[in-house]
KOLZALUM-884366 format. One record per residue: y, x, z of N, C-alpha, C, O, CB in turn. Coordinates in Angstrom, 2 decimals. Glycine has a CB too. Example, Ala and Ser with C-alpha at 12.3 -4.5 7.8 and 13.67 -1.06 7.14 Angstrom:
// KOLZALUM-884366
-5.69;13.19;7.80;-4.50;12.30;7.80;-3.30;13.20;7.80;-3.32;14.24;8.46;-4.47;11.31;9.05
-2.25;12.85;7.08;-1.06;13.67;7.14;0.03;12.90;7.87;1.14;13.41;8.04;-0.60;14.08;5.72
//
This chain:
// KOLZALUM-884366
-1.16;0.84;0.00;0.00;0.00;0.00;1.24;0.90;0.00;1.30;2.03;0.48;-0.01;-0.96;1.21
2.14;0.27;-0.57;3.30;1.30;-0.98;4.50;0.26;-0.18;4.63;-0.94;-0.40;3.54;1.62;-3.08
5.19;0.96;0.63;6.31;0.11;1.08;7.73;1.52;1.11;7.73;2.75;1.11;5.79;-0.79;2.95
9.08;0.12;1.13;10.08;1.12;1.24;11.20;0.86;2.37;11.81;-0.17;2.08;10.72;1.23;-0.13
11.59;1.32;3.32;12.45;1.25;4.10;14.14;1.59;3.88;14.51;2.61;3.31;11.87;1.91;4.88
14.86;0.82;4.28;16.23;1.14;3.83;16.76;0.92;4.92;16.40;0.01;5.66;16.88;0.43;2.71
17.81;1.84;5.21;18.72;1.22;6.42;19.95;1.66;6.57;20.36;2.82;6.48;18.20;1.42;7.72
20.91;0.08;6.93;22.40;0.57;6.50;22.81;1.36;7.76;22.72;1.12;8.97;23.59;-0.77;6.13
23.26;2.37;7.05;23.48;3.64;7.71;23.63;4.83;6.79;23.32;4.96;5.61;22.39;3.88;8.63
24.28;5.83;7.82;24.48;7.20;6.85;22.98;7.93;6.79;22.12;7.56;7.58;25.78;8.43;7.61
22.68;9.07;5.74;21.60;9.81;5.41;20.96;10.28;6.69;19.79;10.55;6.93;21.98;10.89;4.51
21.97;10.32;7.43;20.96;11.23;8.34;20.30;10.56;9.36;19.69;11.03;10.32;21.64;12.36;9.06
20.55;9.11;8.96;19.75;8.04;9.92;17.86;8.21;9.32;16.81;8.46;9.91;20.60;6.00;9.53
18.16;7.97;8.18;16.86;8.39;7.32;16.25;9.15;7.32;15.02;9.10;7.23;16.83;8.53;6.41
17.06;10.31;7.47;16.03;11.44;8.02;15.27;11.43;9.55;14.08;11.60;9.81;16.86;12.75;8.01
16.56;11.12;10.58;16.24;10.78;11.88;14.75;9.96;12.01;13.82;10.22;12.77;17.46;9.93;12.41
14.87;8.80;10.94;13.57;7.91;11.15;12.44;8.20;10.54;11.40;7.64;10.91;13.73;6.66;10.78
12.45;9.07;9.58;11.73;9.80;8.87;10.80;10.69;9.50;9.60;10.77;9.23;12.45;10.38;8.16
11.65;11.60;10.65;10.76;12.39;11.86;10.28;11.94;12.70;9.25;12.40;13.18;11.22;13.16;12.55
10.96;10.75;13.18;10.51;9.49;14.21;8.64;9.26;13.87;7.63;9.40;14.56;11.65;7.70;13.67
8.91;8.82;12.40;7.82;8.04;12.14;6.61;8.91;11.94;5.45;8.56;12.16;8.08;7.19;10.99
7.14;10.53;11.33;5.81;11.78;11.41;5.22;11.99;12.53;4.01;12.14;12.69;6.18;13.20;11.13
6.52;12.01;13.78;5.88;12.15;15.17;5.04;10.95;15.96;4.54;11.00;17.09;6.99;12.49;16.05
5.06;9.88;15.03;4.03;8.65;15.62;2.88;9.34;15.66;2.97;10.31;14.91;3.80;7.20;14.71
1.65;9.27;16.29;0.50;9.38;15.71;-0.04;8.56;14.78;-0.36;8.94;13.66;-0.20;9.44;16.47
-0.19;7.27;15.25;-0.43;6.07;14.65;-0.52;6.08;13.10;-1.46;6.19;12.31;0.57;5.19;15.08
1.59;5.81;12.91;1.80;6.24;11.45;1.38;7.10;11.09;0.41;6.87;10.36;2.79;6.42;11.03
1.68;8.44;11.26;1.57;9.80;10.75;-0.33;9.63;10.23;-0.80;9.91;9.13;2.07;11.18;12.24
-0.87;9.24;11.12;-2.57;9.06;10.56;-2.88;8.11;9.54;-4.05;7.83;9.33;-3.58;8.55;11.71
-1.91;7.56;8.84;-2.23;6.43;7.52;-1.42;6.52;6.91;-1.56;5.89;5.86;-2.37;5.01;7.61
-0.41;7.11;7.01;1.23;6.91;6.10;1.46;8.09;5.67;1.61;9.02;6.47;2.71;6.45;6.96
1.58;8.36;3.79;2.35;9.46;3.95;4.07;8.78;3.67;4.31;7.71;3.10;1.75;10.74;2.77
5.05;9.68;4.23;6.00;9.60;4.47;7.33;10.45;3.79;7.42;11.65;4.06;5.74;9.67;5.51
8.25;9.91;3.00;8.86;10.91;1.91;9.98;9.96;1.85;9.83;8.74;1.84;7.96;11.31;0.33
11.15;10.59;1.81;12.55;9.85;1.59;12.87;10.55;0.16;12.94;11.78;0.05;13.87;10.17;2.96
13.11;9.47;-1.14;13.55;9.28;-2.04;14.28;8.34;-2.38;14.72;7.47;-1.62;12.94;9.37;-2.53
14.48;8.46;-3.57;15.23;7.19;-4.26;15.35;6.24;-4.71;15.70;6.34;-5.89;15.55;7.14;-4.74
15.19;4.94;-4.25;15.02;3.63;-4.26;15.81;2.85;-5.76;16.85;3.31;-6.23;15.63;3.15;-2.78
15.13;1.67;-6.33;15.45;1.09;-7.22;16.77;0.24;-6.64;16.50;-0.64;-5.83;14.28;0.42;-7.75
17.78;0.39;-6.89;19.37;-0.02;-6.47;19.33;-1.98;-7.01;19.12;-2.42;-8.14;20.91;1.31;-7.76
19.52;-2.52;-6.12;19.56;-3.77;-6.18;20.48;-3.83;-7.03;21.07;-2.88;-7.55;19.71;-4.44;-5.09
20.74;-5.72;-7.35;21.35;-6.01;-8.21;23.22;-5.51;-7.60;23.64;-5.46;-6.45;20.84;-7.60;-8.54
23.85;-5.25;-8.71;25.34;-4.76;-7.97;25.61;-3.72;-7.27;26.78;-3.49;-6.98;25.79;-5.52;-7.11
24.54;-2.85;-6.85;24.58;-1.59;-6.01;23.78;-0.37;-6.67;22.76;-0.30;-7.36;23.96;-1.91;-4.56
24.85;0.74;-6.05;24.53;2.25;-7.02;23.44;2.81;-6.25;23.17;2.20;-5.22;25.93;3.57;-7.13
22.81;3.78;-6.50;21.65;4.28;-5.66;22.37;5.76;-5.27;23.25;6.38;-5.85;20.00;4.39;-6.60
21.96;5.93;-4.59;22.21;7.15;-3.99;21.51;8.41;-4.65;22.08;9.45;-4.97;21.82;7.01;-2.59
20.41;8.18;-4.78;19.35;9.17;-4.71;18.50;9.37;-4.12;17.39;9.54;-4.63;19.53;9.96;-4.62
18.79;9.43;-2.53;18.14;9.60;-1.29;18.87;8.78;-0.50;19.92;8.98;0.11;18.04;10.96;-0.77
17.95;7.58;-0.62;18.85;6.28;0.31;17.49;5.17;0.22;17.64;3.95;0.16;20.76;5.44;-0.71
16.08;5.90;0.21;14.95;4.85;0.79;14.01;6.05;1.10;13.99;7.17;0.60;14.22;3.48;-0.41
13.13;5.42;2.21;12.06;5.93;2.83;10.97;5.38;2.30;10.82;4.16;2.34;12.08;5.78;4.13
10.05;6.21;1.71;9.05;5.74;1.37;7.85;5.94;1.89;7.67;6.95;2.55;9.03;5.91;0.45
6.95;5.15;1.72;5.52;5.04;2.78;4.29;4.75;1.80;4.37;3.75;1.09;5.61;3.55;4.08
3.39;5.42;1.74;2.38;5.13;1.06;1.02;5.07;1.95;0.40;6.09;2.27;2.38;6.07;0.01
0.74;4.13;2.21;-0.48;3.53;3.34;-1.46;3.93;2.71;-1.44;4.15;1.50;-0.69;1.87;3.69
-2.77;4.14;3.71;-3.87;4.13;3.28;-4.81;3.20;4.29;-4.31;2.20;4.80;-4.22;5.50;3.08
-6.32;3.62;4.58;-6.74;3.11;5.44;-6.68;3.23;6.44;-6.13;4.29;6.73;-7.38;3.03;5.38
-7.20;2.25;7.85;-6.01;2.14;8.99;-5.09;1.82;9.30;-4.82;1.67;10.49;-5.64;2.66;9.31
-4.26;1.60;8.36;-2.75;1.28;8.60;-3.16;-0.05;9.58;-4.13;-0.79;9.77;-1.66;0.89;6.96
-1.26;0.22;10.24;-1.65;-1.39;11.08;0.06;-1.90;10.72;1.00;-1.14;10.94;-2.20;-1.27;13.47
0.17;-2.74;10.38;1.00;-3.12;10.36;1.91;-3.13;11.80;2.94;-2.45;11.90;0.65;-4.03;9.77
1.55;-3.77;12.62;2.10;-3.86;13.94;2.63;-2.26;14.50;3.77;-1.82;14.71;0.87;-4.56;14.94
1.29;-1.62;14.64;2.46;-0.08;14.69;3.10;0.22;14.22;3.92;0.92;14.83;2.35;0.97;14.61
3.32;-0.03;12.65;4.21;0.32;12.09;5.70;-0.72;12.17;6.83;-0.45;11.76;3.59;0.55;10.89
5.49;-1.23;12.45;7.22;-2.00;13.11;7.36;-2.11;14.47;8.39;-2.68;14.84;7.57;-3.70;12.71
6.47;-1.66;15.45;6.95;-1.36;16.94;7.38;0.31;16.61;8.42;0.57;17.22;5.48;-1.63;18.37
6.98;1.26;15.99;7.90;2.10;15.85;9.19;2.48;15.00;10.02;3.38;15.15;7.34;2.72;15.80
9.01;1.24;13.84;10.57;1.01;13.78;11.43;0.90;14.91;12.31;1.65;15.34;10.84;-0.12;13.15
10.82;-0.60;15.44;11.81;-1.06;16.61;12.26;0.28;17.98;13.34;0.48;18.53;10.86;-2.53;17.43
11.12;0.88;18.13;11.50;2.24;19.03;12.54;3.20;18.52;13.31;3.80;19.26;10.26;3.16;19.20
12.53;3.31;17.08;13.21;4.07;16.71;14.63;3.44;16.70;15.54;4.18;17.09;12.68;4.54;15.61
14.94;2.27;16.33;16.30;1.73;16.28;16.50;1.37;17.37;17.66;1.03;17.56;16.62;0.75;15.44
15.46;1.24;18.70;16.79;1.14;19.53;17.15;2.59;20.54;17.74;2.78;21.60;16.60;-0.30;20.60
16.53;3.30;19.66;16.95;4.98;20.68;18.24;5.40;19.49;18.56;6.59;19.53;15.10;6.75;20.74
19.05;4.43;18.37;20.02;4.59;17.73;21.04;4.25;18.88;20.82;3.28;19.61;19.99;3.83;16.46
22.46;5.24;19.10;23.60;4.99;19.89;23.81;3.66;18.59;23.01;2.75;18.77;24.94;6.53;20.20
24.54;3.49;17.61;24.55;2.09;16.71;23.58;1.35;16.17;23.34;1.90;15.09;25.13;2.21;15.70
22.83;0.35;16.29;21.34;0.05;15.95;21.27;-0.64;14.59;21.19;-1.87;14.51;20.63;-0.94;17.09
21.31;0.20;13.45;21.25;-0.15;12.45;20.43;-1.09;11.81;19.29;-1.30;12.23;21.25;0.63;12.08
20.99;-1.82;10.61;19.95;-2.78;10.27;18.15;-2.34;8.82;18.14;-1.79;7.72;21.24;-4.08;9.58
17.34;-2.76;9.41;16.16;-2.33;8.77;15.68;-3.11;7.92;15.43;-4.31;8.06;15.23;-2.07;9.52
15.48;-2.20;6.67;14.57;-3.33;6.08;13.59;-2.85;5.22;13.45;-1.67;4.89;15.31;-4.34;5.32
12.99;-3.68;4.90;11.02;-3.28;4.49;10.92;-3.90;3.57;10.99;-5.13;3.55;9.59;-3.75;5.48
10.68;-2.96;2.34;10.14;-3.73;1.04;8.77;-3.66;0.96;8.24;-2.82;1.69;10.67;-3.18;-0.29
7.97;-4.39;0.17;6.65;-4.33;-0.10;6.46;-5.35;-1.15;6.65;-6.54;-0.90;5.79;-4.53;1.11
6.17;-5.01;-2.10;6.09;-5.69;-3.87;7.14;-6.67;-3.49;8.21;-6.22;-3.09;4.33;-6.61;-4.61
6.99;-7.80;-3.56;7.42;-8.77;-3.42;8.34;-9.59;-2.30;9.11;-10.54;-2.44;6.59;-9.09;-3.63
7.93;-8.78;-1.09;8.24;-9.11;0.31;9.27;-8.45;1.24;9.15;-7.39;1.86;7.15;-8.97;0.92
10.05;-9.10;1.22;11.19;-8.03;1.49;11.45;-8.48;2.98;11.33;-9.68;3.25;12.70;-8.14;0.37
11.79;-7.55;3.98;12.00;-8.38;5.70;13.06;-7.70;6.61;13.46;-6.61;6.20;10.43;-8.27;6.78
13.39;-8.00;7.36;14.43;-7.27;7.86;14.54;-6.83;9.47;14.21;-7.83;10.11;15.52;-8.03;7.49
14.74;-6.18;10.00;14.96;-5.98;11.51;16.04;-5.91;11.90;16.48;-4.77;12.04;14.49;-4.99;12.04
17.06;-7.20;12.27;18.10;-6.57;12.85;18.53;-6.57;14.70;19.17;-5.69;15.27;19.14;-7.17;12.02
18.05;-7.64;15.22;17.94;-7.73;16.62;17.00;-7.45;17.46;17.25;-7.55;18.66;18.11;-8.64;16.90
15.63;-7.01;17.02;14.31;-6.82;17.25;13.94;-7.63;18.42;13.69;-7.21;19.55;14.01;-5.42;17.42
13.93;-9.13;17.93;13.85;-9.56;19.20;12.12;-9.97;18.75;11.59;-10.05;17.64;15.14;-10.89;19.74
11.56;-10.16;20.14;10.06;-11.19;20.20;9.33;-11.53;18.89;8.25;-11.15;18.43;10.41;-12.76;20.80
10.23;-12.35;18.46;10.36;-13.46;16.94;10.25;-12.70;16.04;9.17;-12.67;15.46;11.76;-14.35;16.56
11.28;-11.87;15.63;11.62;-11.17;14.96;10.35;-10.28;14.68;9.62;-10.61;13.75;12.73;-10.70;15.43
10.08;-9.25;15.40;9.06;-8.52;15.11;7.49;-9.10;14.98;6.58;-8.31;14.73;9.18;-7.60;16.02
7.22;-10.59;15.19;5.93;-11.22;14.53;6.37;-11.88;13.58;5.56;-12.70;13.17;5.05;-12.10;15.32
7.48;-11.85;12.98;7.64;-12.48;11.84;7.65;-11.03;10.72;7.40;-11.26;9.53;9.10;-13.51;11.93
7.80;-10.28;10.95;7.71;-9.17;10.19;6.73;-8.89;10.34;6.27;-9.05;9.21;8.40;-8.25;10.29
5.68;-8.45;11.15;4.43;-8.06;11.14;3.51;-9.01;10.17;2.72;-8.73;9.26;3.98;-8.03;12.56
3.98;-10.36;10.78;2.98;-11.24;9.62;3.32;-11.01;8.31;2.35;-10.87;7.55;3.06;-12.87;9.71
4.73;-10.92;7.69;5.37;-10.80;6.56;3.91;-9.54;5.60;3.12;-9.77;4.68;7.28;-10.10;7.01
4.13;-8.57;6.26;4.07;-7.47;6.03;1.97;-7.43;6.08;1.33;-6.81;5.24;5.20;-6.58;7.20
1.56;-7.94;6.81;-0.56;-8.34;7.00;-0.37;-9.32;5.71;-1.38;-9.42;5.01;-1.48;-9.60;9.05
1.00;-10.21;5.21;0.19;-10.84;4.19;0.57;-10.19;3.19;-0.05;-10.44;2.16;0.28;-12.24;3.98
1.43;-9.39;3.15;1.73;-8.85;1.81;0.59;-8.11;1.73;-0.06;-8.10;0.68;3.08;-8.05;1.59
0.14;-7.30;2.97;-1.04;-6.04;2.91;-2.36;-7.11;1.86;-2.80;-6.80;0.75;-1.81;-5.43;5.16
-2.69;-8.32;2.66;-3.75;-9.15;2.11;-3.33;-10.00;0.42;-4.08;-10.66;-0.31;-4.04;-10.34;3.44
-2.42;-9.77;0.31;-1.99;-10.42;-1.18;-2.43;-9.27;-2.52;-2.73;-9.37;-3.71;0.00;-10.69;-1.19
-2.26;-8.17;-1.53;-1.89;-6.79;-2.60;-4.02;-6.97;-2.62;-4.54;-6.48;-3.62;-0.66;-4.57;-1.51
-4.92;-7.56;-1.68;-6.14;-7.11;-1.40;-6.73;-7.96;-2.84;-7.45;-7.48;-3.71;-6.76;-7.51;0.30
-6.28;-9.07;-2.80;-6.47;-10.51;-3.59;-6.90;-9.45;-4.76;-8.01;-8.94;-4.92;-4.86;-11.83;-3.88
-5.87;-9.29;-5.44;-5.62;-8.46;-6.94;-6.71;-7.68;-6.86;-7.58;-8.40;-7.35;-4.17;-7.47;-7.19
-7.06;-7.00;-6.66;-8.40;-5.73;-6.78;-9.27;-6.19;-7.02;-10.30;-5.52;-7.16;-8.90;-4.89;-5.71
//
């Protein structure tokens, strides 16, 4: 599974979360992890280096992988807003509340199980 992370914020937030997420164990054992350059939405320029990219394998869990988002944004002094692409499924973290993070986790198990469908 291929997902991409964006978050409004300057570069070096990206990198910040970038090391965050190597030093997981969790992630770091299913994810490889590489900040490149994201396809620029409609109306917006790309940077270059302005998405995090994740390429899952087996193991992945979804749920670890957005409780260490959420760890990571809130050890931000400004708690930037997150967001998670995956084909089709796009989700966002901005208050990390309760709700919030099982609505993304599910977002993100069905995209994992949609992408399973196809094969």
């Amino acid at each position: 599974m291929r997902l991409e992370v964006r978050i409004d914020s300057a570069a070096g937030e990206l990198r910040s979360l970038q090391g965050w997420l190597r030093a997981d164990p969790e992630v770091r054992r299913s994810a490889a992890i590489e900040v490149g350059g994201g396809v620029p939405g409609p109306g917006e320029m790309g940077t270059g280096l302005d998405v995090l990219q994740l390429v899952t394998g087996n193991g992945w869990s979804a749920a670890s992988f957005v409780l260490a988002l959420v760890a990571w944004r809130q050890s931000r002094p400004k708690r930037p807003r997150v967001e998670v692409c995956r084909g089709d499924t796009t989700v966002v973290l901005t208050d990390c509340s309760e709700e919030e993070i099982e609505r993304v986790v599910r977002a993100l198990e069905a995209a994992d199980a949609d992408e399973g469908v196809g094969q």
